[in-house]
Structures are given as structure tokens and as C-alpha cells.
C-alpha positions as CSV (number, residue, x, y, z in Angstrom):
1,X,-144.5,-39.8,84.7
2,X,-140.7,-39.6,83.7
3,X,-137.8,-40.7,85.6
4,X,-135.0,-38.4,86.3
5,X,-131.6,-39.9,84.9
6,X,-129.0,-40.4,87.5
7,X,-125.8,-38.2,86.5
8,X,-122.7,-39.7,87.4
9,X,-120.4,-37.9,89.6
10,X,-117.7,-35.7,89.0
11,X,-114.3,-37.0,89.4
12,X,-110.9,-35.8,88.6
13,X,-109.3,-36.6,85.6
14,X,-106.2,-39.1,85.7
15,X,-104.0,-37.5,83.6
16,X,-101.8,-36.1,86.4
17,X,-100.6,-33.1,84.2
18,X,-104.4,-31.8,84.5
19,X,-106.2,-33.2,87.3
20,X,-109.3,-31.3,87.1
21,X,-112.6,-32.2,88.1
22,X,-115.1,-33.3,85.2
23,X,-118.7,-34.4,84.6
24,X,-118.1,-38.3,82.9
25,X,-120.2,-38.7,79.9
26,X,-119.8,-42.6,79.9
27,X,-119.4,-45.5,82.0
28,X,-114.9,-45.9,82.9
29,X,-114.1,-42.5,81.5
30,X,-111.2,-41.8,83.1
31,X,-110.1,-38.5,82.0
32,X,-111.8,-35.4,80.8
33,X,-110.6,-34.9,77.3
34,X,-109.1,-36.9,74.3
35,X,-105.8,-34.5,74.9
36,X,-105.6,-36.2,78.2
37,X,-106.3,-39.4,77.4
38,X,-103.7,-39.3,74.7
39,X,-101.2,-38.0,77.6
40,X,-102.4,-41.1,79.5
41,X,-101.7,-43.7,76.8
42,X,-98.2,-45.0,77.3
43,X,-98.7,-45.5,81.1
44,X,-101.4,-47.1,80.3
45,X,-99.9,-49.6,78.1
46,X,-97.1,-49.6,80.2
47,X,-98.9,-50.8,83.5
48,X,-101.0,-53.1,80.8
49,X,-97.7,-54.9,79.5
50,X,-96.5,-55.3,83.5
51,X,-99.8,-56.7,84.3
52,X,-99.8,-59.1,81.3
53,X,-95.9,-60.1,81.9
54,X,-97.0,-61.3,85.4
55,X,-100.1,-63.3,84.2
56,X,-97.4,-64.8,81.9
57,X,-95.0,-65.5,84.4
58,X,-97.8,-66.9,86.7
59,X,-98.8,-69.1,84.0
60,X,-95.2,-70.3,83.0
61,X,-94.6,-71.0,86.7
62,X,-98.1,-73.1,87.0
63,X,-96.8,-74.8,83.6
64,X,-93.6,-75.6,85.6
65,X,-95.0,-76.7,88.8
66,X,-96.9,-79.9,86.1
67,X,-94.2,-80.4,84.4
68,X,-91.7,-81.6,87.8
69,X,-91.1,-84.9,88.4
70,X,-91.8,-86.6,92.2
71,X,-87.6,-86.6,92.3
72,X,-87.4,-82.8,91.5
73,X,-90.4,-82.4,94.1
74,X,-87.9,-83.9,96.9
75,X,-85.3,-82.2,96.1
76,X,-87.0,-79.0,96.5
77,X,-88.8,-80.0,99.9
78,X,-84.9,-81.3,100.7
79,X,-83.8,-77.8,100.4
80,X,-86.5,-76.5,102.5
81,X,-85.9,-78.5,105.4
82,X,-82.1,-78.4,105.3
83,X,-81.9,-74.8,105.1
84,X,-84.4,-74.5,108.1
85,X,-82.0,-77.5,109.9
86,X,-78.6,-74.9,109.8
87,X,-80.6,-71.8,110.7
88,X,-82.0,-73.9,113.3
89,X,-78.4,-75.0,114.2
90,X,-77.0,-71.1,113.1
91,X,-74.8,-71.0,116.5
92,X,-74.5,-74.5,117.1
93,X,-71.0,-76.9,116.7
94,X,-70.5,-79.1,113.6
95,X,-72.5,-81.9,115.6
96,X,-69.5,-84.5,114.8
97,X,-66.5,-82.4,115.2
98,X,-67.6,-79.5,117.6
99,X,-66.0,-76.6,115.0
100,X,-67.6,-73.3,115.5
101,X,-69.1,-71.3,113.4
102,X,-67.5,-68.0,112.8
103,X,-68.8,-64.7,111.1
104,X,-67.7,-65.6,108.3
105,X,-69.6,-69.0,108.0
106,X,-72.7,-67.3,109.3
107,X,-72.4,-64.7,106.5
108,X,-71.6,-67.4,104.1
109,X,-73.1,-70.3,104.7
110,X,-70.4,-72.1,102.5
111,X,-68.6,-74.4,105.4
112,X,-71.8,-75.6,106.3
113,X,-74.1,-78.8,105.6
114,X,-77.2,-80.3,106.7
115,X,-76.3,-83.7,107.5
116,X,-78.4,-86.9,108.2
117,X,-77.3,-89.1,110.8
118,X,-79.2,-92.2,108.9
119,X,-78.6,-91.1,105.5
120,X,-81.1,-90.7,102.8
121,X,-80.1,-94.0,101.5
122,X,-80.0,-96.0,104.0
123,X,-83.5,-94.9,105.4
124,X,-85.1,-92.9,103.4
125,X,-88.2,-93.0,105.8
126,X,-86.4,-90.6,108.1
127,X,-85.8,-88.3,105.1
128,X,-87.1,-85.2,106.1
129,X,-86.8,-85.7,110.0
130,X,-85.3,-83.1,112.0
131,X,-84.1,-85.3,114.7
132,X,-82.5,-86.9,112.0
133,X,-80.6,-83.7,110.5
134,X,-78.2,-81.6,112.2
135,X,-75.7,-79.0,110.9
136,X,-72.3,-80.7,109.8
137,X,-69.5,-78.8,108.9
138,X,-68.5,-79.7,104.7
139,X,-65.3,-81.4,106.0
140,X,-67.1,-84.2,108.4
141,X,-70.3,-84.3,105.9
142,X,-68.6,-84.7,102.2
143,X,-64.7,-85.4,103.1
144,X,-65.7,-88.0,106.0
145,X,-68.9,-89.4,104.9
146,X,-70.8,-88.3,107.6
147,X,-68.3,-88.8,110.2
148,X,-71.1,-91.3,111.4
149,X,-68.9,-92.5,115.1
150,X,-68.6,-89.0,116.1
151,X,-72.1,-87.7,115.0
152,X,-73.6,-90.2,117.3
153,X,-71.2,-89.1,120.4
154,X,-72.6,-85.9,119.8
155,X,-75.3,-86.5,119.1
156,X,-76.9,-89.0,122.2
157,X,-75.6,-85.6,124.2
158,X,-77.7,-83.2,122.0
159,X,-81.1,-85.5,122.2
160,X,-80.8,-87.8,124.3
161,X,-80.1,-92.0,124.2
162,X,-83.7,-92.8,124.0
163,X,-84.4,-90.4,120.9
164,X,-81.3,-91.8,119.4
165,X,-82.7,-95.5,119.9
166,X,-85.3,-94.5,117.9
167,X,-83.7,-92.9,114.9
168,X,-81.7,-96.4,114.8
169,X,-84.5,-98.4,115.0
170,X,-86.8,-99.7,112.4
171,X,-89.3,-97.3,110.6
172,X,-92.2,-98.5,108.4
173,X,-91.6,-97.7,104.6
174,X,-92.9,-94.6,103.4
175,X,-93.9,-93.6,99.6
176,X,-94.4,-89.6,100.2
177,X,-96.8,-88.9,97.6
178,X,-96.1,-85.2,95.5
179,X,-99.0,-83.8,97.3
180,X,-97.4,-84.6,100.6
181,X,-94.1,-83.6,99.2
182,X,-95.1,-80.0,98.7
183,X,-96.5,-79.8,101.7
184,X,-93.6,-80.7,103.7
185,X,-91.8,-77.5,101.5
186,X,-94.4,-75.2,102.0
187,X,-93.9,-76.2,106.1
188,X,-90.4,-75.6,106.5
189,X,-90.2,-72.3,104.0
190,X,-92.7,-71.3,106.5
191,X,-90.6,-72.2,109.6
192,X,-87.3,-70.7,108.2
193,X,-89.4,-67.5,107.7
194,X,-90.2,-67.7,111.6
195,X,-86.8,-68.0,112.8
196,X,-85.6,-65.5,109.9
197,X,-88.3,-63.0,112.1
198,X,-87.6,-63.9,115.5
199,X,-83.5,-63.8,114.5
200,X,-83.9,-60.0,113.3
């Protein structure tokens, strides 16, 4: 007793120009005719160079990613948790010198820091804590070095003297390693995306 051979269902034939319904003769044909598949051919290759340029790029950026170094790593998670600090701080006073941010700084961003109380150098430890980093105005953060007396005025009323206290008191060493680095950037991108949402 013979088996009946499963036909494969019609479908319509990709070339949009035609777009009939055929009867595939084998497995992935796609159109119904070599005239059509010859219509086909350059978006085809077209959508197969896009799709290979992303693999490419994918790959260049994994490539990358190996090739940083644990400084370049900080730097990056630096940026993520400073830009998160003056959107947190968007309508906030410099927190040493109480100017205001205008439309113009909002829409700029270029009068505006993240600045550490304890600075990266002095305790690196407190690095990446938000406690730690407020949004400084250029002129108080570069010019003044921090403006460091006023920061703190400011800053005990912003916190509190107890949460102060701590920032000024000793902190264990810590050796972020680049895993824990890139964790601390994935964090904050994530938390600037949250505000970015909630602000719109």
C-alpha cells in the first residue's frame, strides 16, 4: 500500500509586483517563477548586506567590549551614574551655591556637573554613591574645586547631619572588579531611563 505525498501549500509569491498564489515545487521557494525571483534579487541582497552589517557591528562591539581596560570600564559606569545624579537633581540648586537652573541649562545641560562631595580621590570607595554626588553648577565644581565649605552647608540641609557623618567617616577599601563595574552602568542607564519615562 502507497502513501499519498503531502503537497505543500499554496502561498503567494513575494515578488510584490505579482503576488499571486502558487503551488511550491520545493522546500523555501519563495516566489512563483524565475522572472520573479529575478525581480526579488536586489532586496534580497539588500536586506542580506543590512543583516550581515549588523552581525558585523555586533561583533566589532563584542570585540570592543574585550579590548577595554578596568579604567575605561569606570569611566563609563562614571558617566552613567552622573548623568542619572543631574537628572535626578534636573530642578534642583547648584548644591554649593543655590544657582537655579534655567531653560536654558535644562536644554543644555552645559552649566551643569555632577559633583562629589568626597572626591574620587580622596575616597574612592564612595565613587559611585549617590549620597555622595549632587548636581554642581561648572563654576563651584571646576573653578572652585568643589566649593567643598558650602557643599556641606547645603548639603547637611538636603540629607541630613547623620547621613553626612557617614559620608565623612571611614569606608572599607573597595577594588570594584569589571564585572561589578558594568553592572553598576547597566543600573543607572536603567534608572536614568525611569526618570526619562516618568519626566515625559
Amino acid at each position: 500500500m502507497s502513501l499519498a505525498v503531502k503537497q505543500p501549500r499554496p502561498k503567494m509569491c513575494k515578488n510584490p509586483a505579482c503576488g499571486i498564489s502558487f503551488q511550491p515545487q520545493r522546500l523555501g521557494q519563495a516566489v512563483c517563477s524565475p522572472a520573479c525571483a529575478l525581480a526579488i534579487k536586489d532586496v534580497n541582497q539588500q536586506k542580506a548586506r543590512k543583516s550581515l552589517a549588523q552581525v558585523e557591528r555586533k561583533e566589532i562591539k563584542v570585540r570592543k567590549e574585550k579590548l577595554k581596560s578596568r579604567a575605561e570600564h569606570l569611566r563609563e559606569a562614571q558617566a552613567a551614574v552622573n548623568e542619572f545624579i543631574r537628572l535626578r537633581d534636573a530642578h534642583l540648586p547648584c548644591i554649593s551655591c543655590d544657582s537655579i537652573p534655567s531653560d536654558d541649562d535644562l536644554f543644555t545641560g552645559s552649566r551643569w556637573d555632577a559633583g562629589h562631595y568626597r572626591s574620587v580621590g580622596s575616597c574612592p570607595e564612595l565613587r559611585f554613591e549617590p549620597l555622595n554626588i549632587h548636581r554642581q553648577c561648572v563654576k563651584c565644581n571646576r573653578n572652585l574645586s568643589g566649593n567643598a565649605v558650602e557643599y556641606r552647608i547645603r548639603l547637611v540641609l538636603r540629607i541630613g547631619v547623620e547621613r553626612v557623618a557617614w559620608l565623612e567617616g571611614p569606608h572599607p577599601a573597595r577594588k570594584y572588579t569589571v564585572e561589578e563595574i558594568k553592572a553598576i552602568k547597566a543600573d543607572y542607564r536603567a534608572k536614568t531611563r525611569e526618570l526619562k519615562r516618568a519626566a515625559a
